[in-house]
C-alpha positions, 0 to 999 in steps of 0.5 A: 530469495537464496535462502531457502527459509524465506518464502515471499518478500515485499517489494517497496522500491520505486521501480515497479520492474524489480517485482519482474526481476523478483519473479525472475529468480525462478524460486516460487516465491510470493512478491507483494508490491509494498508501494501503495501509490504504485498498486495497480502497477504492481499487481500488473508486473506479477505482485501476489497481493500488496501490503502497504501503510494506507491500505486501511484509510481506502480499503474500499477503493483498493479493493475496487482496484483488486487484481486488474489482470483482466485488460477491460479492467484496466481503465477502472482501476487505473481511475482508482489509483489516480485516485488513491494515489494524491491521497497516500501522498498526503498521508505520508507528508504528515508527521506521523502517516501511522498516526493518520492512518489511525485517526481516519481509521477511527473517524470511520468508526474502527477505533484504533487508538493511538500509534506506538510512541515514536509515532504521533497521534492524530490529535497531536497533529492536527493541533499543530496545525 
């Protein structure tokens, strides 16, 4: 956060605490979380927003989660990411979780065609099943 050019940076380490240690620097800088499975915890440590891969797969339930800055919130969106949280795990042990993503993404009715080439499809990988 030194340089001046840079205005906000995603935070995807697995210590939710290094979003504190961001925001600590004293630039007024935006922190996006950018662990999905760690949303909410995120968001509690002073994240802006989030930016994560399976946001799209569960967007209804990351927004039910949204910003739970307000206590009496906390025990909804905590359910919500016990939730989302197995489901992120499984995307990310497939080949290609772009690939997945996309595929769900479609199955819901958005075509999204398939990932770039360094990433599988869905199709591919389910035949590999």
């Amino acid at each position: 956060l030194k340089n001046e050019k840079v205005t906000g940076i995603t935070c995807s380490s697995e210590p939710a605490q290094n979003i504190l240690r961001l925001l600590a620097s004293g630039k007024d800088s935006l922190i996006f979380n950018g662990a999905d499975e760690h949303f909410i915890a995120g968001r509690l440590m002073g994240a802006y927003a989030g930016i994560g891969g399976t946001y799209g797969t569960m967007l209804k339930l990351y927004l039910k989660m949204g910003a739970p800055t307000n206590p009496g919130k906390w025990a909804k969106a905590q359910m919500v990411q016990n939730l989302v949280t197995p489901l992120t795990h499984h995307l990310c042990s497939l080949t290609s979780m772009h690939g997945g993503a996309k595929g769900i993404i479609s199955l819901n009715g958005f075509p999204m065609g398939n990932p770039s080439l360094q990433f599988l499809p869905m199709v591919l990988m389910l035949q590999n099943l």
